[in-house]
C-alpha positions in Angstrom: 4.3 22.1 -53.4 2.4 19.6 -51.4 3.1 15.4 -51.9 -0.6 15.3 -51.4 -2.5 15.7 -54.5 -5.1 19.1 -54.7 -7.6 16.7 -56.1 -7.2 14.7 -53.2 -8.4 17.2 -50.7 -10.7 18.8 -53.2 -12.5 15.6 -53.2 -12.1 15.0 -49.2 -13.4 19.0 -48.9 -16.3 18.4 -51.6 -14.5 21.6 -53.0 -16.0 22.1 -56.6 -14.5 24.4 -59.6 -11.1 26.1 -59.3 -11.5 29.9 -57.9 -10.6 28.4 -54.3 -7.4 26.0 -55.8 -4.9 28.8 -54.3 -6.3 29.1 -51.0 -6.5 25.5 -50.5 -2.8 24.6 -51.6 -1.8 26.8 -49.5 -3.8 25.4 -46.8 -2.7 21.9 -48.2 1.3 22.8 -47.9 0.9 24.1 -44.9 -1.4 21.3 -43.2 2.0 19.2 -44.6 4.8 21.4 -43.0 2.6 21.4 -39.8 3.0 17.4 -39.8 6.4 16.9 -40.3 7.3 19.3 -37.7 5.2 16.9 -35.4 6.6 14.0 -36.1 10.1 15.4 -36.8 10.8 14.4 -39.9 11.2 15.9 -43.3 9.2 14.1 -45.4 6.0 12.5 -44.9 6.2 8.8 -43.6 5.1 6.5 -46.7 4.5 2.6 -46.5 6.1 0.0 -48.8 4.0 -0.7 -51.5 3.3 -4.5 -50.4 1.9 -3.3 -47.2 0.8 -5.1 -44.8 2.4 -8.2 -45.4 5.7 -7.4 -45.7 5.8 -5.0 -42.8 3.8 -3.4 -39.9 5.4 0.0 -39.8 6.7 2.8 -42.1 9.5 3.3 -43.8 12.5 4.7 -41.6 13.6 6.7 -44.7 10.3 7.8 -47.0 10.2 6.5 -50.7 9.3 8.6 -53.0 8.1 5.5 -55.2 5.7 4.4 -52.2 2.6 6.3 -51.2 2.2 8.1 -48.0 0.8 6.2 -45.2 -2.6 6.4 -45.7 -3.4 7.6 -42.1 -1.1 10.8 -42.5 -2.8 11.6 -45.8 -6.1 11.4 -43.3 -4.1 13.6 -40.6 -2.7 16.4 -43.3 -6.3 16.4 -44.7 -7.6 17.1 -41.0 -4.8 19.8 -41.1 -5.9 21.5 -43.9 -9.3 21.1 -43.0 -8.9 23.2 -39.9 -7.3 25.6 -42.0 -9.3 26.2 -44.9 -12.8 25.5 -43.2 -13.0 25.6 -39.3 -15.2 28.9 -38.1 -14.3 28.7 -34.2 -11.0 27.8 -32.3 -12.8 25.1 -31.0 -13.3 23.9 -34.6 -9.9 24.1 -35.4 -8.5 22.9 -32.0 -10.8 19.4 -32.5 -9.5 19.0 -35.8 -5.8 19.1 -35.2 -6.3 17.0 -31.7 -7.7 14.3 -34.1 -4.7 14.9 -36.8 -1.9 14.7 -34.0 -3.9 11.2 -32.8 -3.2 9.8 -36.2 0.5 11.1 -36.3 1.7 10.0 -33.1 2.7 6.6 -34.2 4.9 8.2 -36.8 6.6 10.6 -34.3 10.9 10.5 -35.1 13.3 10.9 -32.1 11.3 10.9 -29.2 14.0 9.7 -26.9 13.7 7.0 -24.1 
């Protein structure tokens, strides 16, 4: 089960009525499990919730009581997107090249 909300990429997708709510969960938790592999992490970066002024940066461990980062919500959404709506692998490969732009900054164990 995604941390992202259906309604949230329902809304994002302009996706009306229900008969598609399987296929784009399933798009959803995947678009989710595709970040954190790309950032190495488990869970999906959040920020405290008195962002910005108390810091500039996520959370080195996630809270579950703080929302998720609102640019990863934007990159899982681009993820999904790809999945449940691209028609050309051109499509899809824009659309996860802009996703991967908003993750980067999140990326875990990158090394020196």
């Amino acid at each position: 089960m995604s941390v992202i909300d259906l309604s949230v990429a329902k809304a994002r997708l302009r996706v009306f009525g229900t008969h598609t709510d399987a296929d784009l969960q399933q798009a959803l938790d995947g678009a989710e499990q595709e970040a954190m592999r790309f950032m190495n992490r488990t869970q999906l970066p959040t920020l405290p919730l008195e962002y910005p002024s108390s810091s500039s940066s996520s959370e080195e461990v996630p809270s579950e009581s703080d929302p998720v980062a609102p640019d990863v919500v934007e990159a899982v959404l681009l993820l999904a997107k790809a999945s449940f709506e691209a028609t050309d692998p051109d499509e899809v490969t824009g659309y996860r090249q802009a996703a991967e732009m908003k993750l980067f900054p999140y990326r875990a164990f990158l090394g020196v």
